[in-house]
C-alpha positions, -999 to 999 in steps of 0.1 A, spaced: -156 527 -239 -134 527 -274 -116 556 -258 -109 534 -232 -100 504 -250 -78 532 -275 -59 545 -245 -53 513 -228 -38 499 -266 -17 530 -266 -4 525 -233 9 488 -247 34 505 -263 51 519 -230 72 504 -202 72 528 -169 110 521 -161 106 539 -123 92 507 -112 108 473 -101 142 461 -104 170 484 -124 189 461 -131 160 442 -149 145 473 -164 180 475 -180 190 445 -193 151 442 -210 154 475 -219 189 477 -236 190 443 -252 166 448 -278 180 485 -284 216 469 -282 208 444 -307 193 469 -327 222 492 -331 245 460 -335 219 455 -365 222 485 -380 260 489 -376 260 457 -394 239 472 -426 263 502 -426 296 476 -427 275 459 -452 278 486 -477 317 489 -468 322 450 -469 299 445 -501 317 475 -518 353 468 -504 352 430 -518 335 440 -553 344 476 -565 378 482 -548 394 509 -524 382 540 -550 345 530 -541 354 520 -506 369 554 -504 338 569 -517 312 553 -494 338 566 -458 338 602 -473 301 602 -484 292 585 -457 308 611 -432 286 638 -445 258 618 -441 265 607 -406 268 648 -400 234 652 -408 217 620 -390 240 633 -358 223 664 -357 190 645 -360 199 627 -332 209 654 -310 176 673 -313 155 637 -312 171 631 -276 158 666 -262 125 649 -271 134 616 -252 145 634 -221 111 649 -219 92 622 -235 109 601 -201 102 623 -175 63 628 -184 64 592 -188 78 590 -152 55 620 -139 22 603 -160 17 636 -178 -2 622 -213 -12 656 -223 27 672 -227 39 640 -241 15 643 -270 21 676 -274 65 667 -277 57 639 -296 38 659 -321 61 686 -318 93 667 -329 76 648 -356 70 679 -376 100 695 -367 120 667 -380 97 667 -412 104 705 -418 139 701 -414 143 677 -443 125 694 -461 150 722 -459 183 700 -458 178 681 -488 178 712 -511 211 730 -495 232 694 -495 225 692 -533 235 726 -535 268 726 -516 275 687 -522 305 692 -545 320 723 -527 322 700 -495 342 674 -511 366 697 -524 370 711 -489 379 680 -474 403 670 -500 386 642 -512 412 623 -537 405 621 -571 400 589 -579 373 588 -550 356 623 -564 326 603 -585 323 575 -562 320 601 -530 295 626 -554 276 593 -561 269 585 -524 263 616 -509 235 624 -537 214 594 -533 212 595 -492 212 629 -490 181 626 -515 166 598 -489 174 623 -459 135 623 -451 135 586 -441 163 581 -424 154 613 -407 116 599 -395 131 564 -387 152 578 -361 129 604 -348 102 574 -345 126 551 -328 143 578 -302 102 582 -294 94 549 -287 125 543 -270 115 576 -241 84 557 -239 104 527 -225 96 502 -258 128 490 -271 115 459 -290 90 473 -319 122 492 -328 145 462 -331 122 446 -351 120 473 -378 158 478 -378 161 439 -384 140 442 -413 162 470 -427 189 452 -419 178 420 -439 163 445 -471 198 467 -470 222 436 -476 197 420 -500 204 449 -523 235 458 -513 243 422 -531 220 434 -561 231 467 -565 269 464 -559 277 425 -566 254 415 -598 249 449 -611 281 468 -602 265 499 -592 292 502 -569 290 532 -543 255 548 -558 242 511 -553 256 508 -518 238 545 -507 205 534 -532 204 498 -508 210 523 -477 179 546 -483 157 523 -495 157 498 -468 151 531 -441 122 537 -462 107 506 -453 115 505 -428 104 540 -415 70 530 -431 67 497 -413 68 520 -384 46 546 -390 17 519 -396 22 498 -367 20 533 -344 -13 540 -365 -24 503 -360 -15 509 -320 -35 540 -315 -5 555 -312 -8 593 -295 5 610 -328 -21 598 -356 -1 613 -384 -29 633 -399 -21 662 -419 -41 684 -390 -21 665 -363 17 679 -374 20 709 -354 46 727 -336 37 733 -298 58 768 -288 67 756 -250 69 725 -263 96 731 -289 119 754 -268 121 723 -239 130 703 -270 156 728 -283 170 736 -246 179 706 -238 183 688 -274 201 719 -293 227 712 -273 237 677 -282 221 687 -317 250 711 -318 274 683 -301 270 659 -324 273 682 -357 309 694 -340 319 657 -333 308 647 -367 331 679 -381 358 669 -364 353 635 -380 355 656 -416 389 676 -401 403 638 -395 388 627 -427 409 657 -443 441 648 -424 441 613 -434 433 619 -471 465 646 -471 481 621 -451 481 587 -477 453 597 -505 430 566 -516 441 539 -502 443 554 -466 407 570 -468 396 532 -475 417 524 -451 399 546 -423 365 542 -440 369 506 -427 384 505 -394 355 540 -393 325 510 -399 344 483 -378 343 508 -345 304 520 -351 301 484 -344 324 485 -317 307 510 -303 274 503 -306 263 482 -278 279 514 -257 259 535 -274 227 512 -267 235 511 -229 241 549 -230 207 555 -241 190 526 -222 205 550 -189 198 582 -206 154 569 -205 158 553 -170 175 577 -157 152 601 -172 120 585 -159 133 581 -129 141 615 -120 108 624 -134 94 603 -110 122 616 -80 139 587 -77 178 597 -81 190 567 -65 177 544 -95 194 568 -118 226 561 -106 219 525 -100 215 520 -138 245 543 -144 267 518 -125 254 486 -138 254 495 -175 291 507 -169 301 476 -157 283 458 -189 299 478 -214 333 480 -199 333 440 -201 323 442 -235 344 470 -251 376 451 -236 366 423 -252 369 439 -283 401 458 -276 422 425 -269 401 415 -301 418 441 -322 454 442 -306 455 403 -313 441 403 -350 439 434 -366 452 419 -393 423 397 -398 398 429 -391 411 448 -419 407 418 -445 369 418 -440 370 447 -455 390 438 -489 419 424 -497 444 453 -512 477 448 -495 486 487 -490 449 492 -476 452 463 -455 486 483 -441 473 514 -435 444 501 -417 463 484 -390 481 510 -383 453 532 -374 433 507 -358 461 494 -331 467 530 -322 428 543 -325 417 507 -306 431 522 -270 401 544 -272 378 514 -266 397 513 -230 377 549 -221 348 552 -244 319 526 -219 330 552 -188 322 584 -213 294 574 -228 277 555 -193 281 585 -172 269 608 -195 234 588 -198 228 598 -165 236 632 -170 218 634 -201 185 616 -185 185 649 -157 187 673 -191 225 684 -182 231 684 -225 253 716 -225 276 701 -205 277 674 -226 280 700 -257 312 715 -239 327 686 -229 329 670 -268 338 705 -284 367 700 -259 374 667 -267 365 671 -305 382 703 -315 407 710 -292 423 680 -288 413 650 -310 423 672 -343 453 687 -332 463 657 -314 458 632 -347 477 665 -371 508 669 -344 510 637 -342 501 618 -380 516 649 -400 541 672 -379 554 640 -362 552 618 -395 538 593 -376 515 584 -404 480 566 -394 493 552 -363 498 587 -353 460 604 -368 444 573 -346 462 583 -314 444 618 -314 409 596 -304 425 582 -269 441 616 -261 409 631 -264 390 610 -243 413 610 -220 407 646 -215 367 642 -221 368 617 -192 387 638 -164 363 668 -171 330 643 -166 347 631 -133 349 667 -123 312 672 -131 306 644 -114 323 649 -82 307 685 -76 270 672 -77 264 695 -100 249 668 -120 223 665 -97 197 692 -106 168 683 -132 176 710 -161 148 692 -181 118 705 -157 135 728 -141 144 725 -102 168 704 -81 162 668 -77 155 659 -40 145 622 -34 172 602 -35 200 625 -25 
C-alpha cells in the first residue's frame, strides 16, 4: 500500500503530453518553462546591469568574457542533459518506469562526475584562456575574478540544470519555474550587496551568481526527495547504467558537442571584437550578448517545450502531434521575436543605456545590435524546427548543421566583414544573420527529404502518423 501511495506521489510530478489537445499541452507546458528562462535571463542581465551601472565598462568587460567561458561549460551540460530528455520523453510516452530510472540515475551521476573533473582543469588553464582570446588589459583581473568564482560553483549550476532538463522530459515545467524564481529573487538581492554596497564588482557579480544556483539546486533536490521522486539521491543510488549511458551519449554527445562549438565560436567573436575596439567594445557586446539571451529565451523555452512533446509523442507513435506542436510554437515565437526586432531597430539607443551610461560603450553597442538584431528575423524557425527534430533523437544533424553555421560562416563572416571590411561592430554583428541564413536553408532540406522522420532515439522508423 505505501508503495502504492509512493508511486502514485511520484507520478504527480509528470504530465503525459501524448494525450489531449497540443495546443494546450503547449502553452501549459512552455509558459512556466518560458517564464522560467525569461527569469533567469533576467539574473544574468542582473549581474551586467548591476555591474555596468556601479563598477564601469572594465568590470562589465570582465563579467561578457568570464561569462563566455562559463556559458561554454553549462552549454555542454546542456547538450548531454537533453540526450537524457529525449529518452526521459519517449519512456514517458511508451510508460516504461524501469529505463527512466535507470537514465535518470544515470545522468545524475554523470553530471556529478563531470564536475568533479572540470573544476580542477578550469583553475588550471583559466589564465592561459584569457590570454588566448585577447582579453584587454584593463579587463584581465575583472575577467580572472569571474571566471574563478563560477567556475569554483560549477557543481550547482551543473545539478540545477541536470534536475530541471529531468523534470522538464517528465512533462513538469512548473516545480522548475518556481526554483528559478527563487534564484532569480536571491541573485539580484546580492548582486545589490556584493557589487552596489560593497563594491565587490565582477567577483561579487559571479559570488551572487553561484550562490543563488546553490539554493536553488538544493531547493530542488529536497522537494524531489519530499516527492518520492524515482532518483532518492542516496550515495548507493548514483550509478552509471552502461546501455543507459551510451543512449544518453548517442543522442546527447552530439548537441553536447554542438553546443561547446557554438559557445567557441562565441570565444572566436569575443576575440574579434576585443582586437576590433578593446574595453569599451567587449562591454559593449557583453551587453547587447545579455540583452539577446533574453531575446532569445522564450525561443529557447518553446524549442524545448517541442523538443518533450514531440518526444513523448513519438514515443507513443503519434507523429502527427509532433508536428502539430512544431507548427504552433513557430507561430508563437515568430510573433514574439518580431516584436522584439522592431523593438531594437526603433530604440537601440535606449537598450544599450540599461546597461550603463559610457558614451563610447553606448556607440559601440548600437552598432552591433542594429546589424546583429536581423538575426531575431530567423532564429524562432531554427530553433522551432529543430525541437521536433531533436524530440525523434536526429542530434547529429543538429551538431552538423551549427558547426556549419558556427564555424564556417558566423566567424568568417563577422572577421570579413568587422576587420577586413573595417566595418567595425556593425560589421562582427552581421556574421550572426549570415549564418542563420545558411543554418535555416540546410534544416529546410532536412526537412523536405523526411529524413527527419525516423526515431534515432529507440531506434526504428516512425510509422503512425505518416
Amino acid at each position: 500500500m505505501g508503495l502504492m501511495a509512493n508511486n502514485e506521489q511520484s507520478k504527480a510530478l509528470e504530465k503525459n503530453m501524448s494525450e489531449g489537445s497540443v495546443f494546450k499541452n503547449l502553452v501549459l507546458f512552455s509558459a512556466p518553462f518560458l517564464i522560467s528562462n525569461i527569469i533567469q535571463s533576467l539574473y544574468n542581465v542582473a549581474d551586467m546591469l548591476i555591474v555596468g551601472n556601479f563598477c564601469g565598462p572594465a568590470s562589465m568587460s570582465g563579467v561578457n568574457i568570464g561569462g563566455q567561458v562559463t556559458f561554454i561549460l553549462t552549454n555542454i551540460v546542456i547538450g548531454l542533459c537533453i540526450g537524457a530528455t529525449v529518452l526521459i520523453g519517449q519512456y514517458m510516452g511508451s510508460n516504461e518506469r524501469e529505463p527512466l530510472r535507470r537514465v535518470i540515475a544515470t545522468i545524475i551521476t554523470l553530471l556529478v562526475i563531470l564536475s568533479l573533473i572540470i573544476t580542477p582543469l578550469m583553475l588550471i588553464f583559466r589564465d592561459p584562456l584569457l590570454t588566448l582570446i585577447k582579453t584587454p588589459p584593463e579587463s584581465i583581473a575583472e575577467s580572472r575574478s569571474y571566471l574563478t568564482v563560477t567556475v569554483a560553483g560549477i557543481f550547482f549550476i551543473f545539478g540545477y540544470n541536470a534536475l530541471s532538463a529531468i523534470m522538464r522530459g517528465m512533462g513538469n515545467s512548473k516545480q522548475p519555474f518556481y526554483f528559478v524564481l527563487v534564484a532569480c529573487v536571491i541573485n539580484i538581492a546580492l548582486d545589490l550587496i556584493f557589487v552596489a554596497v560593497f563594491d565587490m564588482a565582477a567577483f561579487g557579480a559571479a559570488l551572487a551568481t553561484v550562490i543563488s544556483q546553490a539554493v536553488s539546486m538544493f531547493l530542488c533536490v529536497a522537494f524531489l526527495i519530499k516527492n518520492n521522486f524515482l532518483f532518492d539521491f542516496k550515495l548507493s543510488s548514483f550509478k552509471i547504467y552502461k546501455e543507459e549511458f551510451k543512449s544518453i551519449l548517442r543522442i546527447g554527445f552530439p548537441t553536447c558537442i554542438q553546443n561547446a562549438i557554438t559557445s567557441i565560436s562565441f570565444l572566436f567573436i569575443t576575440a574579434i571584437i576585443n582586437d576590433i575596439g578593446g574595453m569599451f567594445a567587449s562591454a559593449a557586446v557583453g551587453a547587447v550578448g545579455k540583452f539577446n539571451s533574453f531575446v532569445f529565451m522564450p525561443t529557447m523555452a518553446i524549442s524545448a517545450s517541442i523538443s518533450t512533446i514531440s518526444a513523448q509523442n513519438i514515443g507513443a507513435g503519434k507523429l502527427d502531434r509532433a508536428i502539430q506542436s512544431c507548427k504552433i510554437g513557430t507561430i508563437m515565437s515568430v510573433i514574439i521575436s518580431y516584436i522584439f526586432f522592431a523593438l531594437v531597430q526603433i530604440f537601440p539607443g535606449e537598450v544599450i543605456r540599461l546597461f550603463g551610461d559610457d558614451p563610447a560603450m553606448i556607440e559601440n553597442g548600437i552598432s552591433y545590435l542594429r546589424s546583429f538584431s536581423f538575426d531575431f528575423l530567423i532564429i524562432p524557425f531554427i530553433f522551432c524546427i529543430n525541437g521536433l527534430f531533436i524530440g525523434g533523437g536526429h542530434t547529429l544533424f543538429s551538431l552538423f548543421n551549427s558547426m556549419l553555421s558556427s564555424i564556417l560562416l558566423r566567424v568568417p563572416a563577422s572577421y570579413i566583414f568587422g576587420s577586413v571590411m573595417k566595418l567595425g561592430l556593425l560589421g562582427a554583428g552581421m556574421g550572426a544573420p549570415i549564418a542563420s541564413v545558411g543554418s535555416l536553408i540546410v534544416i529546410i532540406i532536412f526537412l523536405i527529404s523526411g529524413k527527419w522522420k525516423r526515431n534515432i532515439a529507440r531506434g526504428g522508423p516512425v510509422v503512425e502518423g505518416l
